[in-house]
C-alpha positions as CSV (number, residue, x, y, z in Angstrom):
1,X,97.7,60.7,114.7
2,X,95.8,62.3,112.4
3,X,92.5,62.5,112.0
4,X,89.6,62.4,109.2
5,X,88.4,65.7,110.9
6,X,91.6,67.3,110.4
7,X,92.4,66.4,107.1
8,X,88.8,67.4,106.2
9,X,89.6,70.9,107.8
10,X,92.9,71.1,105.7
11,X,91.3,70.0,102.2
12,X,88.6,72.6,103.0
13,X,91.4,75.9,103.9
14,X,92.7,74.8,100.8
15,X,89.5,74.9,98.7
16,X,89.4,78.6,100.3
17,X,92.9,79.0,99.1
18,X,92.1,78.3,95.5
19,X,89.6,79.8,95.2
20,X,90.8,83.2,96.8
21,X,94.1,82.7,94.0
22,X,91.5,82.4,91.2
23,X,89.4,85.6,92.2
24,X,92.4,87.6,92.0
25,X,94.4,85.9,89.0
26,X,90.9,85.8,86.9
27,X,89.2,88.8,88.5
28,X,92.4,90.6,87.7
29,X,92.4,89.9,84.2
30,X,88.9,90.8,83.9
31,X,89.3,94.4,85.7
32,X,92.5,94.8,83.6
33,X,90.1,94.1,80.4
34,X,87.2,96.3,82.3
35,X,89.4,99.4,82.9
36,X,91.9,99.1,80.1
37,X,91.6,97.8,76.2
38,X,89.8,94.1,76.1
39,X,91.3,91.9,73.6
40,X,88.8,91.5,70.1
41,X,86.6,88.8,70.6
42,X,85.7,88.9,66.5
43,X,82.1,87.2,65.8
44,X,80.8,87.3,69.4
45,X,82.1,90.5,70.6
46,X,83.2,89.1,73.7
47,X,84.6,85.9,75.6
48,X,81.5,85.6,77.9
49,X,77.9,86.0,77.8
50,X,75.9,88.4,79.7
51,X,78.6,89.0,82.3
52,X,81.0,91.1,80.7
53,X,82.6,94.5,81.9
54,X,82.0,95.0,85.4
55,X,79.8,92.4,86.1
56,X,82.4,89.7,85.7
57,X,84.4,91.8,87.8
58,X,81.7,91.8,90.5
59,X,81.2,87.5,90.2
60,X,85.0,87.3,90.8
61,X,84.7,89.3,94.1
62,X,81.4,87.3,95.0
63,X,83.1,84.6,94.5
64,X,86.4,85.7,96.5
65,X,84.1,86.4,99.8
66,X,81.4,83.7,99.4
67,X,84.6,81.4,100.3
68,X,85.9,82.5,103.0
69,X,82.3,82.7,104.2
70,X,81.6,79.1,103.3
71,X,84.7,78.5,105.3
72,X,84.4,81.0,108.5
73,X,80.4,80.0,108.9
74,X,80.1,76.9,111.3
75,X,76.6,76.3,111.2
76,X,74.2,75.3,108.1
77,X,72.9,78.2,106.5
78,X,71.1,77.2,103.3
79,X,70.3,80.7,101.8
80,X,74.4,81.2,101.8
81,X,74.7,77.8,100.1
82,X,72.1,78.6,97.5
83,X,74.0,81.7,97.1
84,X,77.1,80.4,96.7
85,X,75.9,77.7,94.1
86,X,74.3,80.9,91.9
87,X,77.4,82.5,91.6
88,X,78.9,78.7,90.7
89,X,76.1,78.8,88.4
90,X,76.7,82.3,86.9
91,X,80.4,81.5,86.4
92,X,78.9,78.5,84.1
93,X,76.5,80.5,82.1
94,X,78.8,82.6,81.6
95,X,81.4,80.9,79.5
96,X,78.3,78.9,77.7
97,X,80.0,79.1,74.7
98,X,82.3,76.6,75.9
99,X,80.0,73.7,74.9
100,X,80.1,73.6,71.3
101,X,83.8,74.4,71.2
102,X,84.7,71.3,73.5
103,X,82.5,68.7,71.0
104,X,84.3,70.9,68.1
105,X,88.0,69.6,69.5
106,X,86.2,66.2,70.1
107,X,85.6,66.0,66.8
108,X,89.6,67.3,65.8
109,X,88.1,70.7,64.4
110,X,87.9,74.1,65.9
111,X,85.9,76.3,63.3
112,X,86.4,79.1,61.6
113,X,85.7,81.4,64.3
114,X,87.9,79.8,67.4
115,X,89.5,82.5,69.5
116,X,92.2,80.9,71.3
117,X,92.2,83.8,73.8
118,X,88.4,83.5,74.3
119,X,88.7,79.8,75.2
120,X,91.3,80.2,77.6
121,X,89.2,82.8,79.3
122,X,86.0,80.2,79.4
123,X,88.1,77.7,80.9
124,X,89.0,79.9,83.9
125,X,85.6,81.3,84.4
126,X,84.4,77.2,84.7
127,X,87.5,76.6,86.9
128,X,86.4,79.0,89.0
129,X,82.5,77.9,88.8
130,X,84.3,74.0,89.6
131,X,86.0,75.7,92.6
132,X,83.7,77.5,94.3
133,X,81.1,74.4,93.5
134,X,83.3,72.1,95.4
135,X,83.7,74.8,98.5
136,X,80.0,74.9,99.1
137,X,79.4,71.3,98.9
138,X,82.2,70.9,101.3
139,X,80.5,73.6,104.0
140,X,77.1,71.3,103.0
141,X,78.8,68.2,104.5
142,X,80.5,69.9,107.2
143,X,77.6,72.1,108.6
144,X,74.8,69.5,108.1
145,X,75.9,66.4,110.3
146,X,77.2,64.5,107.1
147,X,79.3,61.3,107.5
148,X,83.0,62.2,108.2
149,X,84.3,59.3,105.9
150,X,82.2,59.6,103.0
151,X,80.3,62.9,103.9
152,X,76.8,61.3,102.7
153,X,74.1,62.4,105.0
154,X,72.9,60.2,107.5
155,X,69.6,58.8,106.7
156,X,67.4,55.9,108.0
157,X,65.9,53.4,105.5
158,X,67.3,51.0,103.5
159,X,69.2,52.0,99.8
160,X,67.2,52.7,97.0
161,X,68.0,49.6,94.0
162,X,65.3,51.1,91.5
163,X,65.0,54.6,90.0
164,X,62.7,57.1,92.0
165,X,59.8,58.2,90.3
166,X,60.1,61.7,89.9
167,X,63.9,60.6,88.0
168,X,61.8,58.7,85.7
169,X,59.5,61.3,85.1
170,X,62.7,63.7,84.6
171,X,64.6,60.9,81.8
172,X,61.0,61.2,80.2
173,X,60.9,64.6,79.6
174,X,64.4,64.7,78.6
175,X,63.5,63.0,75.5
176,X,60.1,64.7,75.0
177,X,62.6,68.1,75.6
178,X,65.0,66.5,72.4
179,X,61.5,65.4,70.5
180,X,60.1,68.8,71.0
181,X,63.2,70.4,69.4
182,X,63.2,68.1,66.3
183,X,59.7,68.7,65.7
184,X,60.0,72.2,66.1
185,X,63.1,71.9,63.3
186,X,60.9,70.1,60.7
187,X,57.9,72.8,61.2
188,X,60.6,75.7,60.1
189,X,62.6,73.2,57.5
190,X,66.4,73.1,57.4
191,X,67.2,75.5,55.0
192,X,69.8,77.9,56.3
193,X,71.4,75.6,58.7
194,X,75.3,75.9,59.7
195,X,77.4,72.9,58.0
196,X,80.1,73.9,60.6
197,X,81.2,70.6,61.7
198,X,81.3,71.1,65.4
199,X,77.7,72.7,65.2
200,X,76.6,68.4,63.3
201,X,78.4,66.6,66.0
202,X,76.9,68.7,68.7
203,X,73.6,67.8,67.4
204,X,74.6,64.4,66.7
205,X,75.8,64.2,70.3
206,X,72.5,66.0,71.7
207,X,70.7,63.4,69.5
208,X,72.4,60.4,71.6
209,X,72.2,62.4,74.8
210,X,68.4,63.0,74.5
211,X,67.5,59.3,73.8
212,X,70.0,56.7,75.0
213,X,71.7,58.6,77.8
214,X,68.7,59.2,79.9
215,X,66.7,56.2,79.4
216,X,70.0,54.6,80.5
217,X,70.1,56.3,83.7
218,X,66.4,55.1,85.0
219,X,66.7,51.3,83.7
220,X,68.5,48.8,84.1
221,X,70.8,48.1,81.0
222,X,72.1,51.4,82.2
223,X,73.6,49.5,84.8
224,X,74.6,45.6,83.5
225,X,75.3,45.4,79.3
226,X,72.5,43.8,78.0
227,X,72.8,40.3,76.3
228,X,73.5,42.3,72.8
229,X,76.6,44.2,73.8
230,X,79.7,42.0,72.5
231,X,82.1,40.6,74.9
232,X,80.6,43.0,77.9
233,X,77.3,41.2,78.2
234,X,76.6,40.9,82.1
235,X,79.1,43.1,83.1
236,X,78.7,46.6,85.9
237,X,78.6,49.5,83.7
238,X,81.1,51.7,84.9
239,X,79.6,54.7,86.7
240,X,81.6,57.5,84.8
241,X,80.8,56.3,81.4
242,X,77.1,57.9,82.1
243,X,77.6,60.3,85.2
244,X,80.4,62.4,83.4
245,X,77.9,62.9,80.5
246,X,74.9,63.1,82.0
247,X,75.9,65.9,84.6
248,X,78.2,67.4,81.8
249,X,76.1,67.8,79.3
250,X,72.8,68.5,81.1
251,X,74.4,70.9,83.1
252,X,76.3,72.5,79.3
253,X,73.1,72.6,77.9
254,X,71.2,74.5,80.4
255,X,73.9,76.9,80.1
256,X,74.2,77.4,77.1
257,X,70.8,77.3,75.6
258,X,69.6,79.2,79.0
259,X,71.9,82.1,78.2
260,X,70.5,82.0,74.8
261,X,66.8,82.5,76.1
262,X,68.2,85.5,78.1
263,X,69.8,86.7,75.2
264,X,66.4,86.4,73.7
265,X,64.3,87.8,76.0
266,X,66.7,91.0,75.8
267,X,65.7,91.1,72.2
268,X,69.0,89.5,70.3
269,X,67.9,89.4,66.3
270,X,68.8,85.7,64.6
271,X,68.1,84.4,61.2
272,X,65.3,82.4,62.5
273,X,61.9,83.1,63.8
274,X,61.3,84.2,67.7
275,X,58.7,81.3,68.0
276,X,61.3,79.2,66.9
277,X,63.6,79.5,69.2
278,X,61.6,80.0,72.0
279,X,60.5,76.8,71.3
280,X,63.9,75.0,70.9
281,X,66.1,76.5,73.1
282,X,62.8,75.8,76.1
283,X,63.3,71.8,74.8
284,X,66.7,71.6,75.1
285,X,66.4,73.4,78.8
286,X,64.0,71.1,79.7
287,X,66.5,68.3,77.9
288,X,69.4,69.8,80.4
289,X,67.4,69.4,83.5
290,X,65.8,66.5,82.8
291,X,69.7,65.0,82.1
292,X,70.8,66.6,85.4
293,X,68.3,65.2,87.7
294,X,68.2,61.5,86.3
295,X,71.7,61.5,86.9
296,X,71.2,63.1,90.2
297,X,69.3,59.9,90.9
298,X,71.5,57.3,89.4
299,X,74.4,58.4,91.3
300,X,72.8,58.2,94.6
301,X,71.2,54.6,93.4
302,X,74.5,53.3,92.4
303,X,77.3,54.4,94.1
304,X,79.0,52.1,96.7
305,X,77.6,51.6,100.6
306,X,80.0,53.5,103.1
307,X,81.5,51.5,105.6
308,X,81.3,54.0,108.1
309,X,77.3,55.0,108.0
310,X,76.2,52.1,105.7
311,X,74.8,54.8,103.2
């Protein structure tokens, strides 16, 4: 018969497996591009951001060995977790640029500077990122005594019904992040801005995403529609409708506006004032995190009781 254990040990040789096939279909495109003639990338001069040549050679390898290491290693090691989840992380800062392109086909237009070759190259970098992510939090579960049906860890105490402090603290500041970056706007005027039309509905979407998504997360009309919704009144929110945006676009934004302060601190030149930007692109970081970590907590709040552990 088979077994939970087994099927876990299967799912987790084929994580390996995929991953492994994507470090040397991508990597192989990105040594071909290293050692040969690299496609034009037109206004940004490349498909990624700040690991190009080699060094997106190198995070393909790393990312190559860190699974069959995840795999091979039997015991909880957390420094080769927290490496493994940099390199996931890398892999996402890399193809930053993918954020504003997805809310540009969201909104059926793909500016004047799309690079269909560029995008297709962001969307393997993240599929790898996604891959090697779900590698490491399956040698999390497996090394650290997790449940073998759910693969929660086991801990004592009763479930959490109300949001944790430090997740309201977190929904706060993402709206003092969004606040922070609209005051910063008004101080410098708007003269100058881009009418491109995916650059409006990103910051439409950021706009929403700094003040409705994360104040959802930590009360409780982010759970049951409130009396004013038509026909849904009283009704379980379902979970996805706040998780897949609050991890994706806290998680997008820290990318991308995190590569940006790199790319700042290396001394990029921009139409707009260093203060400036230092000051927005630190608001919408701390808007990024503070999406990430009150969906962190409303996940873990609302997500169904095992039947194995209880958690």
């Amino acid at each position: 018969m088979t077994t939970s254990a087994s099927i876990a040990r299967r799912t987790g040789h084929g994580l390996t497996y995929a991953v492994l096939a994507w470090a040397v279909a991508y990597g192989g495109v990105r040594l071909a591009w290293t050692v040969g003639e690299a496609p034009e990338f037109g206004q940004f001069g490349s498909d990624l951001l700040g690991f190009t040549g080699w060094r997106s050679v190198a995070l393909c390898v790393s990312a190559g060995v860190l699974a069959v290491a995840l795999d091979r290693v039997a015991t909880w090691r957390p420094a080769l977790a927290g490496v493994a989840w940099t390199v996931a992380g890398a892999l996402v800062a890399a193809a930053a640029i993918l954020l504003p392109e997805l809310v540009g086909f969201l909104l059926f237009t793909v500016g004047p500077y799309f690079d269909p070759v560029a995008f297709t190259s962001r969307l393997g970098c993240v599929t790898g990122a996604v891959l090697l992510g779900l590698a490491t939090a399956r040698y999390q579960r497996r090394t650290r005594g997790d449940c073998p049906d759910c693969c929660r860890t086991v801990r004592p105490g009763p479930r959490r019904s109300a949001p944790a402090l430090w997740a309201r603290w977190a929904a706060y500041a993402a709206v003092a992040g969004l606040v922070a970056r609209f005051a910063a706007q008004v101080v410098v005027g708007f003269d100058g801005l881009t009418h491109d039309a995916s650059v409006i509905g990103l910051e439409i979407g950021l706009l929403l995403a700094g003040v409705l998504l994360p104040l959802a997360l930590v009360h409780r009309w982010g759970e049951i529609w409130p009396g004013w919704v038509p026909l849904l009144a009283g009704r379980t929110i379902p979970r996805p409708l706040l998780l897949v945006p609050g991890f994706g676009l806290g998680a997008g934004i820290v990318a991308y506006f995190g590569m940006g302060l790199a790319q700042l601190a290396s001394g990029s030149v921009s139409q707009f004032s260093d203060t400036f930007l230092w000051v927005a692109m630190s608001a919408y970081c701390v808007l990024g995190l503070g999406l990430v970590a009150a969906s962190s907590d409303y996940h873990l709040r609302t997500r169904a009781a095992c039947g194995a552990c209880g958690r």
